[in-house]
C-alpha positions as CSV (number, residue, x, y, z in Angstrom):
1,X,-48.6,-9.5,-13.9
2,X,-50.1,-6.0,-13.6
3,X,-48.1,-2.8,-13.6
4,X,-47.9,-2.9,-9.4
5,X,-47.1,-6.5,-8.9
6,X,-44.0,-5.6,-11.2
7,X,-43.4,-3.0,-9.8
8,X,-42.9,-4.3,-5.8
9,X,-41.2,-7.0,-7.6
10,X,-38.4,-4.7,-8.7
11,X,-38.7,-2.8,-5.6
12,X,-38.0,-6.2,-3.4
13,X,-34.9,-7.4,-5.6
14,X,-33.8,-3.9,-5.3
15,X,-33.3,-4.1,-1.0
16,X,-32.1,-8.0,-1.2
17,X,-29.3,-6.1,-3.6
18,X,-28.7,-3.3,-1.4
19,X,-29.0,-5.6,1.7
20,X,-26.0,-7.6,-0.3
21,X,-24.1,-4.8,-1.3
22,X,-24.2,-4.0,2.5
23,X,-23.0,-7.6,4.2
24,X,-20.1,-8.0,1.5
25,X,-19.5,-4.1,0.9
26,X,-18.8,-2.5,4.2
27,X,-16.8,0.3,4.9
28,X,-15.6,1.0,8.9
29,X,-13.9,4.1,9.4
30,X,-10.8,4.0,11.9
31,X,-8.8,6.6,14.1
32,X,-5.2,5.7,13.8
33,X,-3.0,5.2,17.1
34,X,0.4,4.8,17.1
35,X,3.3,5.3,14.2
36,X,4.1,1.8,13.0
37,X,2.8,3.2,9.4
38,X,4.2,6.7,9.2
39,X,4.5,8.5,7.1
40,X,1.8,6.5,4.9
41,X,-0.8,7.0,8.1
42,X,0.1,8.8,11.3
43,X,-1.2,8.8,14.7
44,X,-4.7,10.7,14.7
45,X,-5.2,10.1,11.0
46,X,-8.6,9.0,9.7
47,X,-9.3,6.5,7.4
48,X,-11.4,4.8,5.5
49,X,-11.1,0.7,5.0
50,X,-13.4,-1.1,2.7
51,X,-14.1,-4.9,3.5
52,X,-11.8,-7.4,1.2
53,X,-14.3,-10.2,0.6
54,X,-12.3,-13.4,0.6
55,X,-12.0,-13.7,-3.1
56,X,-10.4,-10.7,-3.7
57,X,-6.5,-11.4,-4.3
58,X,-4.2,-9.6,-2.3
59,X,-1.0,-7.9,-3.7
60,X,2.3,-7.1,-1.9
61,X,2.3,-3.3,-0.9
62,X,-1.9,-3.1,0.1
63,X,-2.4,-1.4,3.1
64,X,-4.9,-3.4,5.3
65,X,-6.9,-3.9,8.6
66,X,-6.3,-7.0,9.9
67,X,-7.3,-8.3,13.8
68,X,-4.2,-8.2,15.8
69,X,-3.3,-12.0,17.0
70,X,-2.9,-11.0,20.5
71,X,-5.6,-9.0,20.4
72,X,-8.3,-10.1,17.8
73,X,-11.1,-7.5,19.2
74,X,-8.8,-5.0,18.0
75,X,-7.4,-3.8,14.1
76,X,-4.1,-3.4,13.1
77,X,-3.4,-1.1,10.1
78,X,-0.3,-2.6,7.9
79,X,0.9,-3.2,4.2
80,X,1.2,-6.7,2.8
81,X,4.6,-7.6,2.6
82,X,4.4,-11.1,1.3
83,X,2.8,-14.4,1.5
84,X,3.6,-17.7,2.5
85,X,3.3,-21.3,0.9
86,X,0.1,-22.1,2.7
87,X,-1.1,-18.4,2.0
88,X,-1.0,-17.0,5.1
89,X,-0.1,-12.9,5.2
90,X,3.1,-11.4,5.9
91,X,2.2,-8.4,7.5
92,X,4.8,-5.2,8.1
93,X,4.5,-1.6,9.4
94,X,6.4,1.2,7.6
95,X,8.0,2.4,10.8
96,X,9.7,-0.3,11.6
97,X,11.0,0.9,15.0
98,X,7.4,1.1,16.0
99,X,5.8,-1.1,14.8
100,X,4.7,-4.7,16.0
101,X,4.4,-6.6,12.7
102,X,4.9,-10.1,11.8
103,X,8.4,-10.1,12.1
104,X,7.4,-10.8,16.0
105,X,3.8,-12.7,15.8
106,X,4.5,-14.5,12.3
107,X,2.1,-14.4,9.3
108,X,-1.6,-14.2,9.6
109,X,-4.7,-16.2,7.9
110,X,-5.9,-14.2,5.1
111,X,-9.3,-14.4,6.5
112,X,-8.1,-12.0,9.9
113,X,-7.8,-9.5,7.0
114,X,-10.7,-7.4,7.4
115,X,-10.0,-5.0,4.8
116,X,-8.6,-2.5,2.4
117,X,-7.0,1.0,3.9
118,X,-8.4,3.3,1.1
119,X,-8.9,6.8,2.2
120,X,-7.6,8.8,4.5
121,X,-10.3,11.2,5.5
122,X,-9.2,13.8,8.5
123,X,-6.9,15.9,8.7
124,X,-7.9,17.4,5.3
125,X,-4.6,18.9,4.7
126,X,-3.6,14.6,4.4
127,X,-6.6,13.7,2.7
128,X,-6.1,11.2,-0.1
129,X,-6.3,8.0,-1.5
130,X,-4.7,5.3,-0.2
131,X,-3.7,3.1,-3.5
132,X,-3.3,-0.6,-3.6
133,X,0.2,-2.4,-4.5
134,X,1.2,-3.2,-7.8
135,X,-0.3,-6.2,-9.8
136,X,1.2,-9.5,-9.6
């Protein structure tokens, strides 16, 4: 092969990595509403979730979007409180008296998880990183 046929080559495994990257790598950004996590995230924050792809193990105390069983067009922001035999995902706002949590709709498939709550972006004076829970 010459010089440019290695070249475009390289260059073509380099978009069907980005265009991987992308599909299993997302980020979505989100505008908090309500107080079922204060004080971790509070109504008006802005944050940052990365995509969990399915493999990725997740710990009691992570702070996740997951789609809301009433409501699966919409995200819900809690931490993972626990799992269950079959490995469905207890989830549980930090506000208890506002939040709806599955103490009243039960535990949810780990694949409604859509993601990680990372960062919170806006306001700046809350900026920060959002850590994961300890290791198992």
């Amino acid at each position: 092969m010459d010089a440019v046929a290695l070249g475009l080559l390289a260059a073509a495994g380099a978009l069907v990595a980005a265009g991987a990257c992308l599909a299993t790598c997302a980020v979505r950004r989100l505008v908090v509403v309500g107080e079922s996590m204060a004080p971790t995230v509070c109504e008006g924050d802005r944050v940052l979730v990365v995509r969990a792809p399915r493999w990725l193990q997740l710990r009691p105390g992570d702070v996740v979007a997951a789609s809301d069983p009433r409501v699966p067009s919409r995200l819900l922001i809690k931490r993972v409180a626990g799992f269950t035999a079959t490995g469905a995902v207890h989830l549980l706002g930090d506000n208890p008296p506002c939040s709806t949590d599955s103490r009243e709709f039960g535990a949810v498939e780990r694949q409604t998880v859509w993601g990680l709550v990372r960062y919170r972006y806006a306001p700046a004076v809350r900026a920060g990183v959002i850590g994961r829970g300890p290791r198992r």
